[in-house]
N, C-alpha and C positions, 0 to 999 in steps of 0.2 A: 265204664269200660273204655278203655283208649284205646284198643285197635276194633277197625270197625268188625262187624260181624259178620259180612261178606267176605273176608279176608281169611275166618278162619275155616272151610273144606279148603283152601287153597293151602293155606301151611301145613293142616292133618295132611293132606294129603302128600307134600314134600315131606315131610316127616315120614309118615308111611316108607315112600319110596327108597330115600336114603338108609330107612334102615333095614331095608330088602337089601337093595344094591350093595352093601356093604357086608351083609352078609349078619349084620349083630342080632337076628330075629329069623327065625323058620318058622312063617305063619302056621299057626293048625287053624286058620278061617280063611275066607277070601280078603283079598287085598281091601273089598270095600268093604265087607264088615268089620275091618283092622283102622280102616282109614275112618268109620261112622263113631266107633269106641274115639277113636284119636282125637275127634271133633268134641264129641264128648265130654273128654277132660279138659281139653281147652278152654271150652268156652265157661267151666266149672271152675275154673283158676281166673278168669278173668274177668269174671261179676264177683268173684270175691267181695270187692271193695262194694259194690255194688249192694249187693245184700246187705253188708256191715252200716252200710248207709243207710239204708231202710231201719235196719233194725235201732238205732240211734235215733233215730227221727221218731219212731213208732215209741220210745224209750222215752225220750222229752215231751213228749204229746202230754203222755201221764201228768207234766209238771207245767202244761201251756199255764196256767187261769195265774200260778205264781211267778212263773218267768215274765209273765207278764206286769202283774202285780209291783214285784219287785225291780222291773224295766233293767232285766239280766239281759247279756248280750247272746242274742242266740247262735252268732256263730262262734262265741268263746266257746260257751258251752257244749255245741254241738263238736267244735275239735278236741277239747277235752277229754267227752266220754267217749269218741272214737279212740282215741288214742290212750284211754285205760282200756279199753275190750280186746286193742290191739297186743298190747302189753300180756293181757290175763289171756291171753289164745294164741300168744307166739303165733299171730298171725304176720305175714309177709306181701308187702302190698307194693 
């Protein structure tokens, strides 16, 4: 994640506000239950990359004893199939 995590009740929550102030939302919850969901998806958007890393890594484990074996470059490999999973999941990072 590249923004730290402390950082994000502070953007939920400008977010929240501007989109009161502006008028573009008529909460049917309280501002902090609106501003808790906010935090929510944020920080759900921002381990993205995060997760997909795990999961690449958990994915090459299966083929350690040959990448080894074979003295394959782990971090070719490992950009690789990041960036096939990205490709097959129109994911956006």
């Amino acid at each position: 994640m590249r923004i730290p995590r402390s950082w994000v009740p502070i953007m939920a929550a400008k977010i929240v506000d501007n989109l009161i102030e502006k008028e573009l939302i008529g909460p049917k919850v309280s501002k902090h239950e609106l501003t808790i969901a906010a935090e929510e998806i944020i920080m759900k958007e921002l381990t993205v990359e995060d997760r997909l890393n795990d999961e690449v890594r958990n994915m090459l484990e299966q083929y350690e004893r040959e990448i080894d074996t074979n003295r394959l470059d782990y971090k070719k490999l490992f950009d690789m199939t990041k960036q096939k999973l990205v490709r097959e999941r129109n994911i956006i990072l």
